[in-house]
VEXPA-563891 format. One record per residue (C-alpha): residue in three letters; x, y, z. Coordinates in pm, whole numbers, plus 50000, padded with zeros to 5 digits. Example, Ala and Ser with C-alpha at 12.3 -4.5 7.8 and 13.67 -1.06 7.14 Angstrom:
! residues 2
   rest       u       v       w
    ALA   51230   49550   50780
    SER   51367   49894   50714
***
This chain:
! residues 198
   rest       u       v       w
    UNK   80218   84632   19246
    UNK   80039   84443   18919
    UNK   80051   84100   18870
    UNK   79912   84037   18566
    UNK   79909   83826   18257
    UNK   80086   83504   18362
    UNK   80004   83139   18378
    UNK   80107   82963   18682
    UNK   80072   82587   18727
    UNK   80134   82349   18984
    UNK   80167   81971   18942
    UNK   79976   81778   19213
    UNK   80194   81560   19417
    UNK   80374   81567   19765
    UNK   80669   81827   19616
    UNK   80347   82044   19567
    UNK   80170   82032   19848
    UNK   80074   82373   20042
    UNK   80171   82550   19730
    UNK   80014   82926   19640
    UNK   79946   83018   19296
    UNK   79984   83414   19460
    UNK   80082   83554   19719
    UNK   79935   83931   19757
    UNK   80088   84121   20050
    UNK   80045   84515   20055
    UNK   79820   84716   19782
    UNK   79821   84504   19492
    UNK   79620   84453   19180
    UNK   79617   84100   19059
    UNK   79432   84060   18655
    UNK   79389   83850   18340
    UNK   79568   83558   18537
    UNK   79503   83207   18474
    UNK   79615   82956   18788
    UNK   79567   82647   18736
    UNK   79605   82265   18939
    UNK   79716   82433   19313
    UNK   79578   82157   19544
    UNK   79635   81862   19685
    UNK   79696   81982   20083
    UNK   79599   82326   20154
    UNK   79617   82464   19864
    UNK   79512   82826   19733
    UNK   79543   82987   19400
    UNK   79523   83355   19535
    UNK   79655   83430   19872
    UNK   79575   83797   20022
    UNK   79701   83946   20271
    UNK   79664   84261   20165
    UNK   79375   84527   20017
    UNK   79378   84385   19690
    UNK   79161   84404   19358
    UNK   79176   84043   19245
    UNK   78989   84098   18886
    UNK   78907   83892   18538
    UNK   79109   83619   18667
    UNK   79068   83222   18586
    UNK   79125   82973   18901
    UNK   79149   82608   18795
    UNK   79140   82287   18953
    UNK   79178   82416   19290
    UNK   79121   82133   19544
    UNK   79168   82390   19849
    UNK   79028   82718   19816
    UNK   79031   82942   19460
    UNK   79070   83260   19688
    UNK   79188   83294   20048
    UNK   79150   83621   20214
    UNK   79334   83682   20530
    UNK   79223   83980   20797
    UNK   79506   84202   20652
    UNK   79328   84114   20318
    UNK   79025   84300   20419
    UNK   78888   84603   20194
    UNK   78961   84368   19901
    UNK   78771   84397   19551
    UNK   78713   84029   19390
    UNK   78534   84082   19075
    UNK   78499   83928   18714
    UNK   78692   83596   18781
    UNK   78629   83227   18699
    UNK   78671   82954   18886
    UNK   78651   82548   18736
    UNK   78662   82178   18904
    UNK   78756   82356   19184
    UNK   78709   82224   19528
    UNK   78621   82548   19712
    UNK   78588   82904   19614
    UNK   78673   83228   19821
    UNK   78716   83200   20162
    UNK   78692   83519   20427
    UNK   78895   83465   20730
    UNK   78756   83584   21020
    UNK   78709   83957   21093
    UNK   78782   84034   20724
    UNK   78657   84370   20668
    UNK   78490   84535   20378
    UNK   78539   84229   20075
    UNK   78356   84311   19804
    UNK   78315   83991   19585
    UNK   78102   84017   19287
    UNK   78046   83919   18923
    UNK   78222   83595   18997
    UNK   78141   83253   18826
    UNK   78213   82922   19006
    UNK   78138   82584   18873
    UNK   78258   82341   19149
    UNK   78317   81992   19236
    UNK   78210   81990   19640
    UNK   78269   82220   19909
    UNK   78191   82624   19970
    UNK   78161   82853   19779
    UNK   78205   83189   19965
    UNK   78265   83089   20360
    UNK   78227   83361   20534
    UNK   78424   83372   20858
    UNK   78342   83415   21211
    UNK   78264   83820   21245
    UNK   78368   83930   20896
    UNK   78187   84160   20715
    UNK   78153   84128   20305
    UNK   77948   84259   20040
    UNK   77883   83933   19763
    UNK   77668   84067   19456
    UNK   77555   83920   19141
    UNK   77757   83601   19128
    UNK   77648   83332   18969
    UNK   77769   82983   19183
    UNK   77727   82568   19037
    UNK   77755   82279   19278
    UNK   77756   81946   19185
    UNK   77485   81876   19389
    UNK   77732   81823   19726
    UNK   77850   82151   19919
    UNK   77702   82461   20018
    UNK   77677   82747   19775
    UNK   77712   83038   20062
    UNK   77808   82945   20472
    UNK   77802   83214   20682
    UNK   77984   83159   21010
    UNK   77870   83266   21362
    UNK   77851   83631   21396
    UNK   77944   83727   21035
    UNK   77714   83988   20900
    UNK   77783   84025   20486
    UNK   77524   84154   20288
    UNK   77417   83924   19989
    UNK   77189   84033   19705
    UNK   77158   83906   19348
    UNK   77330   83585   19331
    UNK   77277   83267   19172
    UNK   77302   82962   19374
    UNK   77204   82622   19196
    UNK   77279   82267   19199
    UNK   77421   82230   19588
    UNK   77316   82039   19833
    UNK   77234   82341   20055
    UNK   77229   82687   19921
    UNK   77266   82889   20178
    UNK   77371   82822   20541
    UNK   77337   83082   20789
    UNK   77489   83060   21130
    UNK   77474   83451   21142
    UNK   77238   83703   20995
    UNK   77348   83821   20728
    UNK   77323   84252   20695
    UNK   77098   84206   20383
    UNK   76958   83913   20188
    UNK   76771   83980   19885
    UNK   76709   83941   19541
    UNK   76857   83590   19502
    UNK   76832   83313   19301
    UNK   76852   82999   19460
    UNK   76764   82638   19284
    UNK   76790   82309   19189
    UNK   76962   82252   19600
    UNK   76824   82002   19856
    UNK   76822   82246   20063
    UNK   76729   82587   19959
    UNK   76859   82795   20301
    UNK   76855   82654   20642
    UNK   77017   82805   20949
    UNK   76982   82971   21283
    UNK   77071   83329   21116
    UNK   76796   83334   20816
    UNK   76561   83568   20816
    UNK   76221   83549   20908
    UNK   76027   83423   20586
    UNK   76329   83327   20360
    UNK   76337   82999   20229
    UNK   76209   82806   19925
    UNK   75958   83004   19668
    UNK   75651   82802   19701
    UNK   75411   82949   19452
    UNK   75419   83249   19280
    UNK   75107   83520   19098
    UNK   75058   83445   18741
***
């Protein structure tokens, strides 16, 4: 199925509480959406539960999570969208499988920005993530393994938190946090750029 095109809003207040901008069960392709104001108690503008290419989508004023991906969700492309104000970003529930999230732009207000769940396994590429200098740009639960490469984490109060190690970490840009990475899971010599060759 295609879900595309529509603008879906949701007043905050207690008759909109644990509301879903959408729900994505089965193959699905979900584009050129814009979702705005699903939070107050739970909340999620894009709910998967199943393989899913989420794509060019806007997420707004989300005070939950932008994107929730469930195990069924796993194999799941999220590429090209937008999230604003929002509280959190994309979460992976555990043993998610195979999420590729890329290309993404989030400008936050507090929280994660991709949690990565206990054993799940993600590819996250060349997004570019804003904090307002609270949250984590990146958490990666215990025993998660996602490969990360070519972000841009800025403006958090810790960039990266790794319980787990990830696959691959490389190439990324991380600034402007408190704390550049800290965790169990980092590898050896990753951390803050301390000088560099002229």
């Amino acid at each position: 199925s295609v879900i595309s095109s529509n603008e879906i809003v949701a007043f905050v207040g207690s008759a909109d509480d644990n509301k879903v901008g959408i729900y994505a069960s089965g193959i699905s392709t979900i584009e050129g959406n814009i979702i705005d104001r699903t939070g107050a108690n739970g909340l999620r503008g894009l709910l998967i539960e199943g393989q899913t290419i989420v794509r060019k989508n806007t997420i707004n004023n989300a005070n939950e999570w932008g994107i929730f991906v469930t195990p069924s969700g796993s194999g799941s492309l999220i590429t090209e969208n937008v999230f604003t104000n929002t509280g959190n970003g994309i979460y992976l529930s555990s043993v998610s499988r195979n999420t590729t999230i890329e290309k993404n732009v989030f400008q936050l207000t507090g929280g994660t920005g991709v949690w990565c769940g206990d054993n799940s396994l993600a590819t996250i590429k060349q997004n570019t993530l804003v904090g307002n200098s609270g949250g984590t740009g990146l958490h990666i639960q215990s025993n998660a393994h996602p490969t990360i490469t070519g972000n841009i984490i800025g403006n958090f109060s810790t960039g990266t938190n790794a319980e787990s190690s990830p696959f691959k970490l490389e190439y990324n840009d991380v600034y402007g946090n408190s704390t550049t990475m800290t965790g169990a899971g980092l590898p050896q010599q990753a951390g803050q750029l301390v000088t560099t060759n002229a």
